[in-house]
N, C-alpha and C positions, 0 to 999 in steps of 0.2 A: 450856677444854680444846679442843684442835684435833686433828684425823685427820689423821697427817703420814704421807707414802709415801715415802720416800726409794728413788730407782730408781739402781741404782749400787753397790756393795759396795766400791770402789777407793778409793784411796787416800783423796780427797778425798769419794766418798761415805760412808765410815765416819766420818770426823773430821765430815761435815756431820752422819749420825746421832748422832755422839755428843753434839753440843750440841744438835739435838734432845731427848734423852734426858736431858741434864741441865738442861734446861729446867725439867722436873722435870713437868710438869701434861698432859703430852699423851702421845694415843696414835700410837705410833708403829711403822710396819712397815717391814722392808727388801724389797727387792722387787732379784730377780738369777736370772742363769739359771741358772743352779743352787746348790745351799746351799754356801754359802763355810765352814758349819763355825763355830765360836767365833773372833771376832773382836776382838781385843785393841788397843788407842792405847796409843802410850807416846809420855809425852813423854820426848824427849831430854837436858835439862835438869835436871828433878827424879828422872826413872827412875821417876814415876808410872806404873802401869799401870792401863787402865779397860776392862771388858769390854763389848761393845756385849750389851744381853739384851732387843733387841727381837725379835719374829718375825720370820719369813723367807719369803716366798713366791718361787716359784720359777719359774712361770707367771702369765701375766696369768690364764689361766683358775680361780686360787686367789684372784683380787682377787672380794672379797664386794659390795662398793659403792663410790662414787665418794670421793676424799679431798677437805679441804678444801685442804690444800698439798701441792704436789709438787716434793722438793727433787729437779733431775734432775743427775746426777752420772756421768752418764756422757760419753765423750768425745765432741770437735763429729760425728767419725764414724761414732759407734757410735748416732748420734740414731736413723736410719730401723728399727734392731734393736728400740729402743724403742717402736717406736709400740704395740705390742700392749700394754705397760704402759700408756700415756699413754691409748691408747682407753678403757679399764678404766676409768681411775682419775677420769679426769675427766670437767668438766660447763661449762655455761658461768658456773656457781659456785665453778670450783676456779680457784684461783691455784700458777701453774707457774713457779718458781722455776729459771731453767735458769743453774744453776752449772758456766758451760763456757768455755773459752778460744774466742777469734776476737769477731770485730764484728758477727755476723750470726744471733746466738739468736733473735730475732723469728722471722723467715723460719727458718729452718731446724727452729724446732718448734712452733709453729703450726699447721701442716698437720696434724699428729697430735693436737692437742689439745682437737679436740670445742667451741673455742669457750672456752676456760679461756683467762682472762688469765697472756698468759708476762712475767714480770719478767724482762729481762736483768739477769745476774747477774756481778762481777769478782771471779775467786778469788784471793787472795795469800797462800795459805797452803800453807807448804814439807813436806809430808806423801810418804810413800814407803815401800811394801811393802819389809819388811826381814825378812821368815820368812813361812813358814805360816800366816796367821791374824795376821799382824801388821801392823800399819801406824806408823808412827814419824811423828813430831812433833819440827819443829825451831823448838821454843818462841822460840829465840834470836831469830827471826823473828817478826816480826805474823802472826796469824793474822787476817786482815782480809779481808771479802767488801764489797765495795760495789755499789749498788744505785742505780736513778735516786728521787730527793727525787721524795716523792708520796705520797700516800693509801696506792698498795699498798705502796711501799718501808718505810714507817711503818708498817704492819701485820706488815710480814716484821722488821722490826726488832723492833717488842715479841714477837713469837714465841719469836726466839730472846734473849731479855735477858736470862732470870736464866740463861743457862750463859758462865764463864767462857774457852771453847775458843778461841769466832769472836767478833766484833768483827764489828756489822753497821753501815757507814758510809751516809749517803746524802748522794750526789752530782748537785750541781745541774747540770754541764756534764757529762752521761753519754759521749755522743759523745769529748771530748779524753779522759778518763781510760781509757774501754776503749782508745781507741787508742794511749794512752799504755803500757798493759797490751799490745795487741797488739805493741808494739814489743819489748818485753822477751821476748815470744814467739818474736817473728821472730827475733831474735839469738840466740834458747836454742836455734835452727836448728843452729847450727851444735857445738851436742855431739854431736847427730844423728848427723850429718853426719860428723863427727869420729870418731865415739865415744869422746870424752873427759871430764870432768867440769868443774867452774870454772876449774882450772887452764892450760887450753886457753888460756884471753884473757889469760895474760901473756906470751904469744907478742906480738913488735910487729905481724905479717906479719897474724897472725890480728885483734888489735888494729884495724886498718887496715881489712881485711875487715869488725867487725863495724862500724865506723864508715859504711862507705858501706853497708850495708843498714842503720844506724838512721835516715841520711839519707835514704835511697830512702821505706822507709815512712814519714818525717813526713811529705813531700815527698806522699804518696799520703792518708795523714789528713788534713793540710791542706785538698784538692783534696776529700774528703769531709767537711769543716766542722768539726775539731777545732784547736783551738786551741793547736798544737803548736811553735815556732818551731825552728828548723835547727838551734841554739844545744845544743837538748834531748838532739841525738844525744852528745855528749861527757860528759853526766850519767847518761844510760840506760848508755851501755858501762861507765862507770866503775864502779855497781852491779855489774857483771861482776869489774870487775878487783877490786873488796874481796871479793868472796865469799869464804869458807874453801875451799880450792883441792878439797876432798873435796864440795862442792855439785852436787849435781844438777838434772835437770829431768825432769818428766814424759816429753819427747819422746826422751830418752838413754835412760831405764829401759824406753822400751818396746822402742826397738833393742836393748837390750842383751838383753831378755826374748826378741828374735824377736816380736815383736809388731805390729801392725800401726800407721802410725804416722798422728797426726791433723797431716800437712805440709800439706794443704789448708786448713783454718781458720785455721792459724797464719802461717804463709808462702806457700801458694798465692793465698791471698786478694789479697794484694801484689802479685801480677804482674797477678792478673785486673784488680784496679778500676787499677791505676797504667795498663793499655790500654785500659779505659774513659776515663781520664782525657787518654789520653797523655802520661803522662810513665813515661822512660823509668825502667825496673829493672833494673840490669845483674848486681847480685848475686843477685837473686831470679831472674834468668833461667838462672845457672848452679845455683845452690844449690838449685831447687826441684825440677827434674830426677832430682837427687841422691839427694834426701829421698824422691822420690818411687819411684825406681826400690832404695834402701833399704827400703822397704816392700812391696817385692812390687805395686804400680800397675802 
């Protein structure tokens, strides 16, 4: 039995507590700034409904003692809100599990973590506040989080193994698949952007657009050691153009919510290392702006 803190109530931090919770053997806390209330997953699919019925803390100052994992699930932006969780919760015994988009979980939550080993963490699962207290499951999709191969990815995998929800994969070349992830990011830029849904990319013009930023960022992963070839950008967009034209992304729901939007980890990252590296990003340099000035930056 494990003390798991799940920090985060959103979309992908509830679907994360809920396979915590049907894990079945651990003790399990939500941890949010304020009580989100009765909290329901449905999947899409079968029209299951599953209520999360762990506890809720609402302040780091309600955290009793240190946990042994920390699924952190809030966004790459909302990390430094967290530290007051992360201080709490951790030790340099705790394992921190940071369930976030972008290339750069190490560094960006480390500083808050007391010395707790941070697992970078790849989310691939299509989850999205659809009412009050609900979060929705698009089964139709892998629910799959990947991890780097190792002692702790293999510990965070038998964790979560007897619950059916996630699917915890472990990846020998971490570097190419986040980037591979990050890329899928940077192109879900442009719903943002837009404010449209999948159907956006049966546009050719848009099409064309999302092609030179999947180019731009392989172009920038490369230059950071994934093993990503130029060839890759025609198969990332194409995941685009099959979606169900009603598909979202995290970065669309939160403009569409008024929300503040996480365009830095996803897309601003791109512009910064492609001028570390020098190589040019002509679509991040217009798009990022965009995103950013979208968000109230």
């Amino acid at each position: 039995m494990a003390d798991i803190a799940v920090v985060g109530p959103g979309a992908i931090g509830s679907v994360a507590a809920l396979a915590a919770q049907q894990a079945g053997r651990h003790a399990v806390t939500l941890c949010a700034r304020r009580d989100p209330g009765a909290i329901r997953v449905v999947d899409d699919v079968s029209g299951e409904v599953t209520e999360l019925t762990m506890p809720v803390l609402t302040s780091p100052e309600e955290v009793t003692g240190p946990a042994e994992w920390v699924l952190l699930a809030v966004k790459a932006h909302q990390t430094d809100g967290a530290a007051g969780y992360l201080n709490a919760l951790c030790t340099p015994k705790t394992t921190v599990v940071a369930l976030q988009n972008g290339v750069e979980h190490v560094a960006r939550v480390a500083p808050h973590a007391n010395d707790a080993r941070v697992l970078p963490a790849i989310v691939w699962i299509s989850a999205e506040p659809t009412g009050p207290g609900e979060v929705t499951v698009r089964n139709n999709i892998s629910s799959l989080v990947q991890v780097p191969a190792g002692p702790e990815g293999e510990e965070f995998a038998k964790l979560l193994e007897a619950s059916p929800v996630v699917e915890v994969e472990l990846v020998s070349d971490f570097t190419t698949a986040a980037w591979r992830k990050l890329t899928t990011n940077a192109i879900a830029g442009i719903m943002a952007a837009t404010g449209r849904r999948a159907a956006v990319y049966q546009r050719e013009d848009i099409r064309e657009l999302a092609l030179g930023l999947a180019r731009e960022t392989l172009a920038v992963a490369r230059a950071e050691g994934a093993a990503l070839p130029e060839e890759e950008a025609e198969a990332l967009v194409g995941i685009f153009e099959r979606m169900d034209p009603d598909i979202g992304s995290s970065i669309l729901f939160d403009r569409l919510a008024a929300r503040e939007l996480e365009w830095d980890a996803r897309n601003g990252v791109v512009r910064r290392l492609g001028r570390r590296h020098g190589i040019p990003t002509p679509v991040s340099d217009v798009l990022v702006p965009v995103l950013a000035a979208t968000s109230g930056d």
